[in-house]
N, C-alpha and C positions, 0 to 999 in steps of 0.2 A: 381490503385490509384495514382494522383498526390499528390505532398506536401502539408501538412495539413497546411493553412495559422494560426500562434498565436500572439499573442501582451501579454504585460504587461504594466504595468504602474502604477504611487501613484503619490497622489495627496489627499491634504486635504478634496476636495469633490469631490464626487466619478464621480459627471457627468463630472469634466475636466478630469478625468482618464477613463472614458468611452471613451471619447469622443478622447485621447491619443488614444486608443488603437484601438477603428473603423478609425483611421485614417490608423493604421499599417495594421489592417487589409484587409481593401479596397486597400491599396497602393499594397499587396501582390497576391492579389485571381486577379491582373490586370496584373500578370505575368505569362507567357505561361506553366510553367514548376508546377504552383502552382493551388488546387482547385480553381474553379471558384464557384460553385455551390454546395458547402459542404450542406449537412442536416444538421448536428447532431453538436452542440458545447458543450465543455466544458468549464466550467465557475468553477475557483475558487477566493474565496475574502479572505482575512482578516479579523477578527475581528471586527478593526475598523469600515465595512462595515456591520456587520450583521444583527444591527436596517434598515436599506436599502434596502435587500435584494429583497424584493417585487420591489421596485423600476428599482434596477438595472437589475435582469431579464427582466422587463416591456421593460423598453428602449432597451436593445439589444436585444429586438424579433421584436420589432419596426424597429428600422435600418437597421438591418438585415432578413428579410424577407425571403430569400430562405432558412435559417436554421430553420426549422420548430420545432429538436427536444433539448432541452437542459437537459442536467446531471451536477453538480457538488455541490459542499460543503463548508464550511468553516474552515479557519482552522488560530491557533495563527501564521504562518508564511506561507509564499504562494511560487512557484519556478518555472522559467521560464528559459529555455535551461542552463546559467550559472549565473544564479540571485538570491539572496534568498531576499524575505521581509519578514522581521520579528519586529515586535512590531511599525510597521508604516501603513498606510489605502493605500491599495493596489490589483491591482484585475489581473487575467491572464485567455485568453481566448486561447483557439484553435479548430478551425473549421476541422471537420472529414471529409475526401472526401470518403462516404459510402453512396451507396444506401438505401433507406426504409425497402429493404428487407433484408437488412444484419444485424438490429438491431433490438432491442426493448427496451425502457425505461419502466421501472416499478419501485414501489413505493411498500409503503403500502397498500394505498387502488388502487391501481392497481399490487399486485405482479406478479412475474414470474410464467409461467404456467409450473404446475408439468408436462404435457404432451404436445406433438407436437401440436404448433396451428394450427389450422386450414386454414393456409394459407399454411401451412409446413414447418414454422419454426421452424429452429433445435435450441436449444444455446448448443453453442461449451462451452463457457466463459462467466466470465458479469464485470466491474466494478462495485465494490460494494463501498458505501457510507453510513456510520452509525450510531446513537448516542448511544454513549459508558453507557448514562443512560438509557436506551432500558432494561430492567428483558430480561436475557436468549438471551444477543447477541450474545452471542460466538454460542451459538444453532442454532441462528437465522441464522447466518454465514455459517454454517455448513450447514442446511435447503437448502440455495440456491445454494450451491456449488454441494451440491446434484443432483437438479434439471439442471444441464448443463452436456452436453456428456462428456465432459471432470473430472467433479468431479471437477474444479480448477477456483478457483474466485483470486478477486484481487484488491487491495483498502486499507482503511480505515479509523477510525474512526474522525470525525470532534470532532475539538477544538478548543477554544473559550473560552475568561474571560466573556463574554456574550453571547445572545442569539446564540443557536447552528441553524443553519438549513441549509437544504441542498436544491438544486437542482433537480425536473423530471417534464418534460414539454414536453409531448408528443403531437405529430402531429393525432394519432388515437386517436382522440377523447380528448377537455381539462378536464385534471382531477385536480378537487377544490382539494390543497393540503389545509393544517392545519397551515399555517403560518399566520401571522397579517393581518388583514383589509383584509380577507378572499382571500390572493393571492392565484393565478392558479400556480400551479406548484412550489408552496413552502413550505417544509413543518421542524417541529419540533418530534423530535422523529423517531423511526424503523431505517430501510432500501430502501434507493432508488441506482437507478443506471441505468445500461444499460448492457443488453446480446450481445453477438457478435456470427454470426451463420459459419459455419466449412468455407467459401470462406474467411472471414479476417485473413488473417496470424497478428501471435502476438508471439512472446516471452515473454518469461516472468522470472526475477530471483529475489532470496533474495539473502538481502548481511546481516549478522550480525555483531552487534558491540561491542562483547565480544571475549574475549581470557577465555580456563579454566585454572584452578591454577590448576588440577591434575588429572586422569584419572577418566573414568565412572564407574558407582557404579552400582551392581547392584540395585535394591528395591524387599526385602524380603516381608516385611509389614509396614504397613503405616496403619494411620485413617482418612481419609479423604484430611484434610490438614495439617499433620504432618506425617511425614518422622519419622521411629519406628528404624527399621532393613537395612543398606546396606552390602550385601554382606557380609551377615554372623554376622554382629555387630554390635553395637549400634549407628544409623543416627548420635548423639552426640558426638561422640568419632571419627568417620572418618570425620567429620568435623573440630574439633580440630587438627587432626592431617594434614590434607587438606590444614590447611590453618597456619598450625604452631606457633600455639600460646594454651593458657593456658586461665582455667578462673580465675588463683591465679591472677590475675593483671586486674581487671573488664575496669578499663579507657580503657585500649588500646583491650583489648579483644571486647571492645564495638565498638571505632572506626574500627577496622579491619571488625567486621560483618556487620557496615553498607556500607561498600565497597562491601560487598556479593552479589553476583544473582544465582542461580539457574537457571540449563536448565533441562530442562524433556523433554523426550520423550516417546512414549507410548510403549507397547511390540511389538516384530518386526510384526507380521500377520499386524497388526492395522497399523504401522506406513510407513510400507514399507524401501526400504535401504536408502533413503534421501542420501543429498549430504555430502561428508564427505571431511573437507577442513583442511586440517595439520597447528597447531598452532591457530585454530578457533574451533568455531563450526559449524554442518552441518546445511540445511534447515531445518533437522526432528526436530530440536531442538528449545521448546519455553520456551524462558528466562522470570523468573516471580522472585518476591522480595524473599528475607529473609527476615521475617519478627518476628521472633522468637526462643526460645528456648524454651525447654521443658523438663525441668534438670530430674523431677520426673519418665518420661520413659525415660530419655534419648535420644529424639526425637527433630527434625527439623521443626519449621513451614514454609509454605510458601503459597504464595499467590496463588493459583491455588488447585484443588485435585491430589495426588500423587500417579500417577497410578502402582500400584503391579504390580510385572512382566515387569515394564517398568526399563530406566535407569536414573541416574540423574549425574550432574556433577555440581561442583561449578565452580563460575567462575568470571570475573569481568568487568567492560566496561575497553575499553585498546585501543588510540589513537590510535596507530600503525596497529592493528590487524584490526581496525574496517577499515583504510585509503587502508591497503593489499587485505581485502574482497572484498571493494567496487571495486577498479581496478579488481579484478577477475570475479566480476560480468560481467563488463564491458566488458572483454575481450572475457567472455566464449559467449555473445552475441553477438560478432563482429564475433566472429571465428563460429558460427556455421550462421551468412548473409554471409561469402562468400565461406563456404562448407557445403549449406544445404542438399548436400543428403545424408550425415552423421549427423545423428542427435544428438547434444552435450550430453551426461549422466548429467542427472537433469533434464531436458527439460517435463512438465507439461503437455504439449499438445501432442497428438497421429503422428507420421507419416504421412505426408502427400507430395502426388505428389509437387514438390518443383522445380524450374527453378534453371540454375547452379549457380546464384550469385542474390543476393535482396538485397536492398537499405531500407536503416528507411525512413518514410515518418511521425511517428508524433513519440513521448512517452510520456507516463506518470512515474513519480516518486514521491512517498508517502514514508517520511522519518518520522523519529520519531520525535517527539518534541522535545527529549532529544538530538537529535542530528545534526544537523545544523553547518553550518559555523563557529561558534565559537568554537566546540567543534573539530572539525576537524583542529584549528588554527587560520583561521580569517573570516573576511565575504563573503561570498559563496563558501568558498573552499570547500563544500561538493560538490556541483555541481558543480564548476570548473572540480573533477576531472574527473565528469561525463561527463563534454564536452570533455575533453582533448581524454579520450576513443573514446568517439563514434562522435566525430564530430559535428561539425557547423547541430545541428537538429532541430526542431519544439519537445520543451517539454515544460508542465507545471503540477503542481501537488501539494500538499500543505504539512506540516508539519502534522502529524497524532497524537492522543493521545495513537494510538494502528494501528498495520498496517496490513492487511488483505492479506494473501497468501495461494494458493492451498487452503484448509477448513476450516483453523485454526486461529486465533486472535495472532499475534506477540507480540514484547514489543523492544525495541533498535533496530529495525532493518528497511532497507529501500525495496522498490518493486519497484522495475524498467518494463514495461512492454512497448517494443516499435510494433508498426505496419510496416511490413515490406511489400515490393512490386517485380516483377522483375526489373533492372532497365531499360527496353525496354516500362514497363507500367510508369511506375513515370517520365517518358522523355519530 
């Protein structure tokens, strides 16, 4: 694979910011070291853009003509190697240098096939793309992760103060999505995305963006979505003490829980050893609200069901912890491109025949909406420090309402997932 050519760009209407970015684009895919002939692009917009959507897919399948197949989403902020756009009308492309037989685009009414197609594609992987108003998405999530050899998808949820929609626009055949004025390959609602079959190398990491206030608990019993029994005594009572405060004083008892979050993880068979990162929490860990108290059992509500036999820990978003994670991310993905016949622990994907040193050729990053540049300090330092890690690379990816890793629906947290090459092929 050579370099995946990407642009961004904003602009009050969207064809001068098209029209920005097939300039980048064309200027790049006419450099010897860069695709020339990509399939497969990805396309994220803003917001602002979403009424348009049919439009702007329209046009850059138009322009661009040798990319026959398009994936992407929308989302309230969009990110481009070291840029974030957020609350302005803005769009970011990158063209995938993969053959037809290395992927598949699916959709709703085209999903992933539960079995090897017929041409003998395998899915290793898939980007996954989703609306979070979808009944039974986290199932739905879990459904397709299933269906790839791997068990590990990667994505998530589009967001938007208006119309949500996503991106599949496949070259096998066009499939009428469900978007406005009956666009081809646009649609509102489920799951779309793209498989990748076992020849594309990918990594892939979470970074989270909580610290816990106190050690893990067990879960004795619970009702569904209330936390009854940890370790021995009453959810209510090791929360209180967790978090060091009383309910004689309701004001500040109240401020302090809503700085609360919960992690859960399921019992260890189910959940496996997940990555376990000092002064954080690990991958197995998905952070969901507090959302209650339940004085009368003494009990914890929270936004998710609370798996017996699993563990929970309280915890809180924490600037520092979240800025430490991401450079760890970062880092554990640089260090296992230039000693991949050690394969990093955390790593998602199976073993595989590996050349001594591989170079990034594109990435995607999918961060939380809650977390973005400002929340890291200023405007695009989330991605800054993503550049600063891995280098001057072709990335784009959007703000998520919920972010998609290995089988599971995230919450504060980002997915980094780059395409790696030997560097003798990306030359």
């Amino acid at each position: 694979m050579k370099r995946f050519p990407y642009a961004h760009a904003t602009h009050p209407q969207w064809r001068m910011a098209a029209a920005l970015v097939l300039a980048q684009l064309r200027a790049q895919m006419a450099l010897p070291d860069h695709a020339s002939q990509p399939a497969l692009g990805l396309l994220y917009i803003t917001d602002h853009y979403a009424a348009e959507a049919p439009g702007i897919l329209d046009h850059l399948s138009t322009e661009l003509p040798e990319v026959t197949d398009w994936v992407g989403t929308v989302g309230v902020g969009i990110v481009a190697n070291n840029v974030e756009y957020i609350d302005e009308p803005a769009l970011a492309v990158m063209l995938c240098d993969l053959a037809p037989h290395q992927y598949r685009v699916f959709s709703g009414v085209a999903p992933l096939a539960a079995t090897q197609d017929t041409d003998g594609f395998v899915p290793q992987t898939a980007l996954v793309h989703a609306d979070g108003s979808t009944p039974d998405v986290a199932e739905l999530i879990a459904e397709v992760a299933q269906r790839t050899w791997s068990h590990h998808v990667f994505g998530g949820l589009a967001s938007s103060r208006g119309p949500t929609v996503q991106f599949a626009r496949s070259s096998r055949g066009a499939v009428a999505g469900s978007g406005q004025r009956g666009a081809v390959g646009v649609f509102h609602g489920g799951l779309s995305g793209v498989a990748f079959g076992p020849d594309v190398r990918l990594l892939s990491r979470v970074t989270q963006g909580v610290r816990p206030l106190a050690g893990m608990h067990r879960i004795d019993r619970a009702d569904h979505n209330v936390a009854l029994v940890l370790d021995g005594r009453p959810a209510l009572e090791v929360l209180l003490e967790d978090l060091a405060i009383t309910l004689d004083d309701p004001p500040a008892a109240v401020q302090r829980l809503r700085q609360t979050l919960v992690g859960l993880t399921a019992p260890e068979p189910a959940r496996g050893p997940g990555l376990q990162v000092p002064g954080a929490v690990g991958d197995d860990v998905l952070v969901r609200h507090l959302i209650g108290l339940d004085p009368g059992r003494r009990g914890v509500a929270m936004a998710d069901v609370v798996p017996v036999g699993g563990r929970l820990v309280f915890c809180e978003r924490h600037v520092q912890a979240a800025k430490a994670d991401l450079m760890r991310m970062c880092a554990e993905i640089r260090e296992e491109l230039e000693s991949p016949a050690t394969q990093a622990e955390g790593s998602p994907f199976p073993a595989q025949a590996q050349p001594a040193r591989e170079r990034i050729v594109g990435a995607v990053y999918v961060s939380c909406s809650g977390r973005g540049g400002p929340y890291f300090g200023g405007s695009s330092a989330e991605l800054q420090v993503v550049r600063h890690a891995l280098g001057d690379v072709p990335l784009v990816g959007f703000l998520a309402s919920g972010e998609i890793a290995h089988h599971r629906l995230y919450g504060y947290t980002g997915v980094l997932t780059v395409f790696a090459t030997a560097d003798s092929e990306a030359a």
